[in-house]
N, C-alpha and C positions, 0 to 999 in steps of 0.2 A: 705421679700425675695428680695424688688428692691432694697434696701439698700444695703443687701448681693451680689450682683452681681453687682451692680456698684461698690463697694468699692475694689469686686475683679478685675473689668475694671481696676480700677482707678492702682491698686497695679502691675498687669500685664502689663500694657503699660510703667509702670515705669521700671520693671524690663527688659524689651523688648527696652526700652534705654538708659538703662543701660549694656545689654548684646545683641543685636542684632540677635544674633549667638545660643540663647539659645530656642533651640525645643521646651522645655517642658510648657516655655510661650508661646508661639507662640500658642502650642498644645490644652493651659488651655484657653487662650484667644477665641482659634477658638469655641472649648465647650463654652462661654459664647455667642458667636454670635450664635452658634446652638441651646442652652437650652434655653435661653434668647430673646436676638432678631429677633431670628429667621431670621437671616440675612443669607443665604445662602452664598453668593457670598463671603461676607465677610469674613466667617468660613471656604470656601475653600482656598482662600490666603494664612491664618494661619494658617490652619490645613495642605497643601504643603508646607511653610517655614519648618514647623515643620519638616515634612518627611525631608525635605532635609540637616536642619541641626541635626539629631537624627533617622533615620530612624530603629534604633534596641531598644529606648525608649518604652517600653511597655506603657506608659502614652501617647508617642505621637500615639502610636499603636491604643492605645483607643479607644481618640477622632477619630482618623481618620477614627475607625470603625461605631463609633457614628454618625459621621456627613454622612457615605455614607449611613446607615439606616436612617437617616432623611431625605437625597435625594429621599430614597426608589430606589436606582441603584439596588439595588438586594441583596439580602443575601448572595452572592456567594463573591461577592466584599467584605462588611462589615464581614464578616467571616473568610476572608484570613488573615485579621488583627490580630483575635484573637489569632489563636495558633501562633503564633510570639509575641504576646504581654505575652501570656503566659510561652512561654520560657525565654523571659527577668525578665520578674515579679520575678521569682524563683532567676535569678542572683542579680536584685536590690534588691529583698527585699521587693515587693511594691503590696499592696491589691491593685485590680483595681474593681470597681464597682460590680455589682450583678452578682451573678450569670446563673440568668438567663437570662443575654445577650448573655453569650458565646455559647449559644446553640441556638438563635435563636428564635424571635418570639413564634410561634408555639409551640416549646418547653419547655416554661415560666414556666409551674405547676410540669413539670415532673424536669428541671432541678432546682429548689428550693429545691427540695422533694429528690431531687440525691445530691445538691453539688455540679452538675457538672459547 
């Protein structure tokens, strides 16, 4: 797995200077300081780049939901993200993670068992 997440570093910084401007690196990059190194500060930088250059990207919707539940700021915050990320989803095209994020903690066994 450290392989897999460096090589992804390594692919996203590229792509990130190469396009500066583009969220969804930014977005992908902040998730590997969040899953990975656990670098907070880091992963809010690029996970705000992100919002600001893509803020209707259901991918940067994601992470940014990701990373405020790894703050543990509150559910209320990482939750606004989802149904926004889920309205976009539908228009790109684009499965975002388990299901059982969109519902919250708490809700993990029941929303697996729904789909929701």
């Amino acid at each position: 797995m450290v392989e897999t997440y460096e090589r992804a570093r390594h692919s996203l910084e590229t792509a990130i200077r190469l396009d500066p401007n583009s969220g969804v690196a930014h977005a992908w990059l902040g998730w590997v300081h969040t899953a990975y190194d656990w670098d907070w500060p880091a992963a809010a930088v690029e996970v705000n780049e992100a919002l600001r250059f893509s803020p209707r990207d259901a991918i940067v919707l994601n992470c940014a939901a990701r990373l405020s539940e790894a703050l543990v700021t509150g559910t209320k915050r990482s939750a606004s993200y989802i149904p926004r990320s889920r309205e976009t989803r539908s228009i790109q095209g684009q499965t975002i993670f388990s299901p059982g994020f969109t519902r919250g903690r708490e809700d993990w066994p029941e929303a697996e068992a729904t789909g929701a």
